[in-house]
N, C-alpha and C positions, 0 to 999 in steps of 0.2 A: 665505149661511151665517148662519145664527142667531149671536149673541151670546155663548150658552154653547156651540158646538163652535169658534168664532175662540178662546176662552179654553182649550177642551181642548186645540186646533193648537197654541197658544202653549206653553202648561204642555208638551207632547208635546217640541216643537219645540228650547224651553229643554234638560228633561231630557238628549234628545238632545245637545245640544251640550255638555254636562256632561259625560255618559259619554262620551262620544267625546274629549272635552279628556284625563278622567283616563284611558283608554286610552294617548293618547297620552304624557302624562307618566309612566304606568307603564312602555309600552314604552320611551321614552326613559330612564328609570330602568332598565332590565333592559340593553339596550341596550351604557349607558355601562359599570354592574358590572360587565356580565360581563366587562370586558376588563380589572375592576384585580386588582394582582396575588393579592388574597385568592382571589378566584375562580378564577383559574389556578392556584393553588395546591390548591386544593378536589377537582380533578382531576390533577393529574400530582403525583403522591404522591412522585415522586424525592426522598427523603430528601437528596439534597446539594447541590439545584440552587438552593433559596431563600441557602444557606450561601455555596457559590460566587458567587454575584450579587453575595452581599454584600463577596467580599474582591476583584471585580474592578474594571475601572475605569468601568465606568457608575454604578458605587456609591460606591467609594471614588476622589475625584479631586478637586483640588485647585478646580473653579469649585462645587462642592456640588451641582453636579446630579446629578438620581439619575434614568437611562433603566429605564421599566417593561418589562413581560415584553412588552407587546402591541407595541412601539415597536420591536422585533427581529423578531417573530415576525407579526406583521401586516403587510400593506403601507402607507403610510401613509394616514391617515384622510380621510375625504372623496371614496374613489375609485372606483370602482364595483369593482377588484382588493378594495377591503379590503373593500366587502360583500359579494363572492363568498367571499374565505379565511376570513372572520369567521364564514360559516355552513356552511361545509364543513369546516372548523376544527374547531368546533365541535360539529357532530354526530358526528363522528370522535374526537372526547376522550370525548365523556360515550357514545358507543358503546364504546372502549375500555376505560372506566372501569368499565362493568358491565360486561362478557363478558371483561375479559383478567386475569389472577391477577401484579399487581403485584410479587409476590417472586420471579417467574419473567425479568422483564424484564433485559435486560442493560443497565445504564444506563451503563455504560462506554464501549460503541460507540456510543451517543448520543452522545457529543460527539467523536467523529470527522470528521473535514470531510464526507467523504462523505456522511453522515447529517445533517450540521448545514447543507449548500449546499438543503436539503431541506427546511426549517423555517426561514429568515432570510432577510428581502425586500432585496436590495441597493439597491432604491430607498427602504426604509426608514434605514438609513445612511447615504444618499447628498442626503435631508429634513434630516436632521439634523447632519451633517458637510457645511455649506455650503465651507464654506472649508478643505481639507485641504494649506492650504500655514498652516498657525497660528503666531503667533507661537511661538518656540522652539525648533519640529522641525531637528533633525537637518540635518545633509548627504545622509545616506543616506537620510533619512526623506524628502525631496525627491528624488532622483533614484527612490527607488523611487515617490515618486505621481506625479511626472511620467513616469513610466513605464505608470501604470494608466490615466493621461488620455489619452496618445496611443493604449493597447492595449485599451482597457474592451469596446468591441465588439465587433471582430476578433478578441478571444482572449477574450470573454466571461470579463473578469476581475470577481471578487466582492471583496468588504472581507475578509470572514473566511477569504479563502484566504490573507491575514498575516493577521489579528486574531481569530484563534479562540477568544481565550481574553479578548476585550472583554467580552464581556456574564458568562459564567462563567470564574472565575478556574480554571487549573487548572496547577499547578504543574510537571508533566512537559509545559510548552509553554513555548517560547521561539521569539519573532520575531528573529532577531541573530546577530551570528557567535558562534561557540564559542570561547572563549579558552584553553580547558583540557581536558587526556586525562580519560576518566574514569577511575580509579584502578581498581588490581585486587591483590589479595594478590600477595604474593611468593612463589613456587615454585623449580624446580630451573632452573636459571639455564642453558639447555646450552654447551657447548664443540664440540662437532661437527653434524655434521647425521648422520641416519642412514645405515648401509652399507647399499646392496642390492645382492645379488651370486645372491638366486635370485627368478623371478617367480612371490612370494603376499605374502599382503596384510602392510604394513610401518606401522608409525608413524614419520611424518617428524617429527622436532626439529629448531626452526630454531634455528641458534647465535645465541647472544646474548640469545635471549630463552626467556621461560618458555612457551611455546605449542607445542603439534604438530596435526598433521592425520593423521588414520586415512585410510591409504591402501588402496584394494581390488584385488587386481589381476584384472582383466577380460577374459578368452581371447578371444583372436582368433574371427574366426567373419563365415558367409556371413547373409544376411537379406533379407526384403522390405519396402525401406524404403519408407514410407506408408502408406495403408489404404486397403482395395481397396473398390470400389464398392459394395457390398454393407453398408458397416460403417452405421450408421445415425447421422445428426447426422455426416457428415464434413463437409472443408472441402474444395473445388473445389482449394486449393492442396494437399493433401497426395497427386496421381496426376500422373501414371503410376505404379504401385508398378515397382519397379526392384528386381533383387538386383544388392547391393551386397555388399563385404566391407571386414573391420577387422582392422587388425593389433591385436597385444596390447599393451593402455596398462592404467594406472593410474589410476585415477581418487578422487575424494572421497567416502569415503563420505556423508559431509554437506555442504550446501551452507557458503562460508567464513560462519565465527561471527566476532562482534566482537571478541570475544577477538584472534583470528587479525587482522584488518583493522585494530584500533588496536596491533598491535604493527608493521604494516606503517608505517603515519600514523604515528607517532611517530619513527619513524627516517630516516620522507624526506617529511614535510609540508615546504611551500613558504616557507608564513609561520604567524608565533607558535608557533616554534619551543618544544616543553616540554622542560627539564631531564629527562635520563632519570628523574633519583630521582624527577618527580614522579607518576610512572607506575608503574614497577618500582623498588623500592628496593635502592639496591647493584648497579645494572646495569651491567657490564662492554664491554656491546656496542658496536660501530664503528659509526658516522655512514655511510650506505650514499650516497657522493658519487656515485654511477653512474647513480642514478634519482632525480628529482625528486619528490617525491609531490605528494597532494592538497594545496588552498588549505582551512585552515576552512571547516565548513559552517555553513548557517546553521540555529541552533534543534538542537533534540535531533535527529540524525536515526534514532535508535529511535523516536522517536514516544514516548519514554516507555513504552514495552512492554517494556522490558529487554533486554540486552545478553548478557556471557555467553555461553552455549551459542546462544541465537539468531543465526538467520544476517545477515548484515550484508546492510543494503539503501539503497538510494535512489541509490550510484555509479554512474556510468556506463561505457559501454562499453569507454571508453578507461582507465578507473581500472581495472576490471578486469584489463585487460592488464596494465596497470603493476605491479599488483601481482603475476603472473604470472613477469613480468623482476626483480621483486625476491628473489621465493622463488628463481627458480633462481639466481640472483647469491649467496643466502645459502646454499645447501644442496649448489651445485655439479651439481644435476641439469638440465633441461628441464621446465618448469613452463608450460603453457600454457592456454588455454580447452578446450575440447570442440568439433569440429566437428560439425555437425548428425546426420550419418550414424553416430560416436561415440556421440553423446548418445542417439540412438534405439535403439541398438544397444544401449546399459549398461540405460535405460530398461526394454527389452523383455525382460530377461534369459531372453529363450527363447521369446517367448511370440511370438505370433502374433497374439493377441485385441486386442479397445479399449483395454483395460487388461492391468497386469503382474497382477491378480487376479483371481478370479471375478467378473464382473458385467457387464452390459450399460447402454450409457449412457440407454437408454430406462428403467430400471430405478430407475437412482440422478438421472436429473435434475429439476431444479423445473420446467422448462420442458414441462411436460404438463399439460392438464386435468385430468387424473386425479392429478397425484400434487400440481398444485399442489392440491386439493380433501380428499387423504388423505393426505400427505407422500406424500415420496420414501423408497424403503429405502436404509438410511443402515447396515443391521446390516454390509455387509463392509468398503463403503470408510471407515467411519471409520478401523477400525483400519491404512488403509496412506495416508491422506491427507487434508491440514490445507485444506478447502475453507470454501466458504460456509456451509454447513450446520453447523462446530462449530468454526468458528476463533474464532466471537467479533469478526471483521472487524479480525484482529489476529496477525501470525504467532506461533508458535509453537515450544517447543522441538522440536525432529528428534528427539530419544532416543523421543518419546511415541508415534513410529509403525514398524511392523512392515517389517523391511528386504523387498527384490527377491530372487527367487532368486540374484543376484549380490553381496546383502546393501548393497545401496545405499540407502541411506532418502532419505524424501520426492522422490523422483523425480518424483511427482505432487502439485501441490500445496505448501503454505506463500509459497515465492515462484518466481516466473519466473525461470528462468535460462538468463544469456549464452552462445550460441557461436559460434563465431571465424568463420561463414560470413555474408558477405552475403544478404540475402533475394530472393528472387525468388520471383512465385506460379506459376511454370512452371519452377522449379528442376527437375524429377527428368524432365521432360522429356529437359532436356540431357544427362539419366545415360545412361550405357551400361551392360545388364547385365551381371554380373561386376567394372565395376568395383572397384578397389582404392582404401580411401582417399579418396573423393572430399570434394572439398572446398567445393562451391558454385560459386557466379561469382564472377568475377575482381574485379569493380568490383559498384557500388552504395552505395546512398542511406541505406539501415534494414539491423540488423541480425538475425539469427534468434536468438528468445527461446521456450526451451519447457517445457512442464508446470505450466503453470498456477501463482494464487497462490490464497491466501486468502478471496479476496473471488469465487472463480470458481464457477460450477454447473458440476457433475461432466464436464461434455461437454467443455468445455477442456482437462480432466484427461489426456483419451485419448493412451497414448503417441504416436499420427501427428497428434497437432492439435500448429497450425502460427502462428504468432503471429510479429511483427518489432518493434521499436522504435518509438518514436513521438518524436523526439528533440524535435522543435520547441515539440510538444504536451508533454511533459515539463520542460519549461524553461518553460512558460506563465508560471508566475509570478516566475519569478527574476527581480530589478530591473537584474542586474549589466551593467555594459557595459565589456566580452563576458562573454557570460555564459557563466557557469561552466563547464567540460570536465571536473569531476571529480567534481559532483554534482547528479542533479534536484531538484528543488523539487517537481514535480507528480508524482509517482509514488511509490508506498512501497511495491508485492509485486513489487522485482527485485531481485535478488543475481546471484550464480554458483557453479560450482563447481571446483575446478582439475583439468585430466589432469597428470599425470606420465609422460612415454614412459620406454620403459625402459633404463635406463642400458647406456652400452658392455659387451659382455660377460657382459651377463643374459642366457639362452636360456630359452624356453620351450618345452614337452614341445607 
């Protein structure tokens, strides 16, 4: 090689290794920015999210350190996890960022756990929170982390299933017990419970307090309970279909509201007992010594959605009941849950079809090719049920939606509700048809929960879909030992709703 192409190789060779050096420190520049928070900001236009950061405790905390967006939302660095989520992350923001219309987003249900166990690396928390026994914590603050160290992989526990509100502050979340009722104006204070002396629909007053419950009354009637072979998306548990029959009860027109369930808590909680006035002011009412009630829960258990006309959730099965034995204690009637064949029965008010409405679940769910690619038609069932599609991932009021031909609301949908029968996925097997009244089996483990909540695609909606309890799985994160029997921690689309049988001496036509 000549003299002058060894100096052109050189000069080449150099160059090269130049450009290729500032490649590399560009890309290492692009790199490191794209993960500070400017940049993450640059794309997730959530007007409240940089706000929140700022008033929670990765910002605001007594050692000054301040945890970035990528330190939650990435896995930690160095790992081949945080160069996979870094760049599928990433092409999923600045994809979103162009094609989706930012004032349409619901950024509310973004910080729902559900949404949030979906964007935050638990081994990024778990990098950074070497030591979760810190100087200072708590009693309870240790037995609940000694509770996530023995459970973390068997119950697949996360940090922000308690700390949801660590990295964005958000003021309707609380990790801790409740110390206090939530207040509610003063109304008619009653003295009696209601007379029923013929069977149609009555408003129960419970004495002592300012609350009632719109009662329906439900005609007796023969049915085929489950859905028959043919229905499309059924569940293997809801056949043999079986005609059954139902005497005539009473039922809720709405699932119980909080209203109704903190006047029940307040009269027979366990501990941290409230001064009536601090709840009702001027309340008259008797200390109900018969029934114990629930232990405080821990944290809002509205979630922060409101109370009010909203149906009460997150109790368990057995607070239900309780509260059952309390109403009739106070009102002198029989107040109980709904057995399954009950509840299908009020559910179907006549009907025969999937649904108590016009539609076919093929029709209304996401779960198709086709409608995940053009939506699902949403034009009938909105107006009779608070599903996936327009809850906002968050129940809602009952008044919003169009009653049953029996004028029942939300039978479908907002949350899942209790009835008094054990589950079993060969239940209607053991029915005889013509039965009267039946009632489930005798014993059992889980119980039967139906019509769907909030968070469900239309198919679960179907009067004969068939759903039970998850009791163990719903306690996942409660730290208590024993834990609690009055309220989950892992669950928020279950309530109930009460039957009323009908008092001595009512007849019906």
């Amino acid at each position: 090689m000549s003299k002058s192409n060894k100096k052109r190789f050189l000069l080449i060779l150099l160059a090269s290794h130049v450009v290729g050096l500032s490649l590399m420190i560009a890309f290492n520049w692009f790199w490191v920015n794209s993960s500070s928070n400017d940049s993450c900001m640059a794309c997730h236009a959530h007007p409240e999210s940089d706000a929140s950061w700022k008033k929670s405790v990765h910002y605001m905390n007594g050692s000054g350190v301040i945890t970035d967006c990528s330190a939650c939302h990435l896995p930690p660095r160095g790992s081949a996890e945080y160069v996979k989520a870094k760049i599928s992350t990433g092409v999923k923001d600045v994809w979103s960022y162009i094609t989706k219309d930012v004032e349409s987003i619901d950024w509310e249900s973004k910080g729902e756990l559900e949404y949030a166990q979906k964007i935050v690396y638990n081994s990024s928390c778990k990098s950074c929170h070497v030591n979760i026994f810190p100087e200072g914590i708590t009693d309870e603050g240790i037995t609940a982390h000694l509770y996530y160290e023995d459970n973390e992989e068997k119950l697949n526990l996360q940090c922000i299933s308690c700390h949801l509100d660590a990295g964005h502050y958000n003021p309707n979340y609380k990790h801790g017990q409740m110390t206090s009722l939530p207040t509610k104006e003063q109304g008619e204070i009653y003295a009696e419970a209601t007379a029923v002396d013929k069977f149609e629909n009555f408003v129960e007053k419970i004495p002592g307090t300012s609350v009632s419950l719109s009662m329906i009354a439900i005609p007796g009637g023969e049915y085929l309970i489950g859905s028959p072979d043919s229905e499309p998306m059924r569940g293997e548990d809801e056949g043999p279909q079986r005609r059954v029959s139902v005497s005539p009860f009473f039922m809720g027109e709405v699932e119980v509201t909080w209203d109704q369930y903190w006047a029940f808590y307040g009269e027979t909680m366990s501990e941290g007992r409230t001064p009536p006035s601090v709840i009702y002011a001027n309340n008259s009412r008797e200390d109900i010594d018969a029934v114990s009630g629930p232990t405080p829960p821990f944290g809002f258990p509205d979630q922060g959605w409101g109370m009010g006309s909203r149906p009460a959730i997150t109790m368990t099965h057995y607070a239900a009941e309780t509260f059952c034995q309390w109403l009739s204690l106070k009102t002198g009637k029989k107040y109980r849950l709904p057995t399954e064949a009950e509840w299908e029965y009020a559910a179907r008010g006549g009907s025969s079809t999937p649904y108590f409405f016009e539609g076919s679940p093929k029709r209304f769910t996401n779960d198709s090719f086709w409608n995940n690619l053009f939506g699902a038609d949403t034009t009938v069932i909105n107006g009779y049920a608070i599903y996936a599609n327009n809850s906002r991932n968050r129940t809602q009021e009952p008044e919003k939606m169009q009653a049953n031909a029996f004028g029942l609301k939300n039978m479908a949908g907002n949350v899942m509700e209790y009835c008094s029968d054990w589950y079993s996925p060969d239940a209607y097997s053991l029915l005889k048809d013509g039965e009267l009244n039946p009632k489930g089996p005798a014993t059992g483990e889980e119980r039967v929960v139906r019509g769907g909540y909030y968070g469900d695609d239309a198919v679960a909606l179907r009067s004969a879909a068939r759903r039970h309890t998850e009791h163990d799985k719903w306690l996942r994160t409660d730290p208590q030992n024993p834990k609690s029997i009055w309220w989950y921690s892992d669950i928020k689309g279950i309530g109930f709703r009460v039957v009323c049988e009908l008092p001595e001496g009512v007849a019906t036509e």
